[in-house]
PAZAPA-4460 file (N, C-alpha, C; in steps of 0.05 Angstrom, whole numbers, plus 32768, in hexadecimal, padded with zeros to 4 digits):
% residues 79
    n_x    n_y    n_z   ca_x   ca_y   ca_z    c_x    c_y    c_z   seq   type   mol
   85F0   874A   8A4E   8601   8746   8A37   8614   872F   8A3B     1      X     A
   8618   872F   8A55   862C   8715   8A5A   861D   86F8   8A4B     2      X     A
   860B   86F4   8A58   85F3   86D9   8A4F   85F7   86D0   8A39     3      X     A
   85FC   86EB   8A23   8600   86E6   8A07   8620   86D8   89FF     4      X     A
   862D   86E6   8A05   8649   86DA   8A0E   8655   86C7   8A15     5      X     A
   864A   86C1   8A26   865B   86AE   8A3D   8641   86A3   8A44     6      X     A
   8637   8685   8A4A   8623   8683   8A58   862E   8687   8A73     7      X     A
   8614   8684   8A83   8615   8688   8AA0   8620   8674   8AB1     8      X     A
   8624   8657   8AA6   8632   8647   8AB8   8647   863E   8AAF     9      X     A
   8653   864C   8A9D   866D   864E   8A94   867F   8660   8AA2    10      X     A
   866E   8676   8AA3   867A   868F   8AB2   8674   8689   8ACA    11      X     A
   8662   8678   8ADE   8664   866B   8AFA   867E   8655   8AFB    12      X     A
   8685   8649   8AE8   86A4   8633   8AF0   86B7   8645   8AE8    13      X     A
   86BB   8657   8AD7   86D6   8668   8AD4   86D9   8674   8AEC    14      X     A
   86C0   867F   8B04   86C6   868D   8B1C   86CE   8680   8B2F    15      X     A
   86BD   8665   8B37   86BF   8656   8B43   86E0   8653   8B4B    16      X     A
   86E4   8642   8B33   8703   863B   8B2B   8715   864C   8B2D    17      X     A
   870E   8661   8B2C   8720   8681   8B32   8721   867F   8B56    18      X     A
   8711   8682   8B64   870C   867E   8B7E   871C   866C   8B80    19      X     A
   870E   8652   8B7A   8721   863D   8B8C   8742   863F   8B81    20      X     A
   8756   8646   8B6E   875E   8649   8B70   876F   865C   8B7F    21      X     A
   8766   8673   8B83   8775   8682   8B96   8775   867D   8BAF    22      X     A
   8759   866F   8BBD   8759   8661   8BD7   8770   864F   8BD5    23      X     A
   876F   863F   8BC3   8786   861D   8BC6   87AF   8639   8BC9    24      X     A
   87A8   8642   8BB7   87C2   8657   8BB8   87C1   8665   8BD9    25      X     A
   87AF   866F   8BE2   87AB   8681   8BF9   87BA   866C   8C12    26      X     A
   87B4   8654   8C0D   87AE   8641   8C26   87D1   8632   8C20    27      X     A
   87D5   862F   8C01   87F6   861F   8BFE   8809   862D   8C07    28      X     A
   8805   864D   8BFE   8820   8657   8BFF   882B   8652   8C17    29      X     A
   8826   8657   8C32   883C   864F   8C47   8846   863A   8C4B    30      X     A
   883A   8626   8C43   8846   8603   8C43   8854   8606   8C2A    31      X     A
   8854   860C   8C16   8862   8613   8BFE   8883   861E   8C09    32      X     A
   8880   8630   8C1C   8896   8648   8C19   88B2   8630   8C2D    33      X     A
   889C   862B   8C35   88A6   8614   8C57   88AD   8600   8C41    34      X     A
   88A2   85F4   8C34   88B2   85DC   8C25   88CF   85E3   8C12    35      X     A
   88D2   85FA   8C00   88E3   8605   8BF1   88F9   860A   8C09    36      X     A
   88F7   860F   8C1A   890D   861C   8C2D   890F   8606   8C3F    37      X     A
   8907   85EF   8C3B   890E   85D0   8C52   891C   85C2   8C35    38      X     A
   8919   85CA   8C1D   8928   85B5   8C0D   8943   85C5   8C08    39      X     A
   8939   85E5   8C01   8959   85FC   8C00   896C   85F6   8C0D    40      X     A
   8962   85FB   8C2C   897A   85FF   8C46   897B   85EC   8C5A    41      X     A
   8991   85DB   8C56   8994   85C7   8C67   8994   85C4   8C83    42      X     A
   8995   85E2   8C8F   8995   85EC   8CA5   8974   85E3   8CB2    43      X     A
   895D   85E9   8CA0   8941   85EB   8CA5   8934   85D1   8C9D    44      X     A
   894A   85BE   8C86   8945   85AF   8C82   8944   858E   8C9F    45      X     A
   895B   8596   8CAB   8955   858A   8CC8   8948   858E   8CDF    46      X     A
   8939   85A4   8CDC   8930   85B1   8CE8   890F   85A3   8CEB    47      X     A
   8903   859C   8CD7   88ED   858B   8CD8   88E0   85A8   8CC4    48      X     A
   88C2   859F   8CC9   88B0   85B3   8CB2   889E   85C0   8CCE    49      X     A
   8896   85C0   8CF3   8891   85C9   8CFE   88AD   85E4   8D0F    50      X     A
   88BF   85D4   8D0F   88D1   85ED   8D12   88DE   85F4   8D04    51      X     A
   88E0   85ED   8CE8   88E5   85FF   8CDD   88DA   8613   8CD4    52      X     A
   88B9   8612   8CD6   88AB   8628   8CDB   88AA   863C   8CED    53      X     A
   88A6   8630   8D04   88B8   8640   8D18   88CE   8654   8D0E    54      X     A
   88E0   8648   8D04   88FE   8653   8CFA   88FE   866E   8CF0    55      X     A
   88E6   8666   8CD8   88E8   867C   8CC3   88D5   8693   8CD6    56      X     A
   88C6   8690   8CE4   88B6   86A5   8CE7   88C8   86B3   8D01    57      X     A
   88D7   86A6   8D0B   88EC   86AE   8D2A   88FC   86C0   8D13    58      X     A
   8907   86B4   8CFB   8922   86CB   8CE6   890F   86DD   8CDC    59      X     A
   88FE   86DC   8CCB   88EE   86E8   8CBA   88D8   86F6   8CBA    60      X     A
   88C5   86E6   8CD3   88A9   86F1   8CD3   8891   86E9   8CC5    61      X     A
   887B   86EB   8CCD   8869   86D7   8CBA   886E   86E2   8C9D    62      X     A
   8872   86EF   8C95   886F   8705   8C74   8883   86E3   8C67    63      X     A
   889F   86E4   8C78   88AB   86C5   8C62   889A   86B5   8C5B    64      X     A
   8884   86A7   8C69   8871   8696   8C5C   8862   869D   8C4B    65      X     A
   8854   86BB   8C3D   8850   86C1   8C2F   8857   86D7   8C1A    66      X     A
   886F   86D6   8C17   887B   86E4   8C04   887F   86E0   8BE3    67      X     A
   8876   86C2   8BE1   886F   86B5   8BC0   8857   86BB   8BB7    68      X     A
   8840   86C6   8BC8   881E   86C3   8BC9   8815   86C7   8BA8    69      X     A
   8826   86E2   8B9E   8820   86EC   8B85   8827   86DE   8B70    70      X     A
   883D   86CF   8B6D   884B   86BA   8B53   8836   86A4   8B57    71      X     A
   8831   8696   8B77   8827   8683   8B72   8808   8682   8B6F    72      X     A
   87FD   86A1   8B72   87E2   86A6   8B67   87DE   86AB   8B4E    73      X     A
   87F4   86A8   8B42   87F4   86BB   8B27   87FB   869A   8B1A    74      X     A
   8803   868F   8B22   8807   866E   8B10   87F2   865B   8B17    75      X     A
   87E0   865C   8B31   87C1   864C   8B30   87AB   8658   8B27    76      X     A
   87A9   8672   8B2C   878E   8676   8B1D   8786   866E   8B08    77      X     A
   8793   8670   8AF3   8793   866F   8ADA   878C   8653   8AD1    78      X     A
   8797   8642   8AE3   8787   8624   8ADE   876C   861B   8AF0    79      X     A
***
């Protein structure tokens, strides 16, 4: 019933595109979280973008680098 609907390589790029979006999201969010908090806090901002990774995961733990995963999956998929 789908065939009728939707052709089949229509509904192959809406998946596709679904995939790669969440991969490109899966793979940004920690360089994402690391850039928002090097431009926030001036502290991390001298710090460089290798220790200040360091930084956050020595205060926080890996979970700080992925704590956006859901907003910023929820704003690429969709394109």
């Amino acid at each position: 019933w789908v065939k009728t609907i939707i052709p089949m390589h229509y509904l192959a790029f809406i998946v596709s595109a679904a995939i790669s979006g969440l991969g490109a999201s899966l793979m940004l969010c920690p360089m994402e979280a690391l850039r928002i908090r090097l431009v926030a806090e001036p502290e991390y901002a001298r710090l460089g973008w290798v220790q200040g990774g360091y930084q956050m995961v020595k205060r926080e733990g890996y979970s700080s680098f992925t704590k956006s995963i859901l907003p910023m999956i929820y704003k690429q998929v969709p394109y």
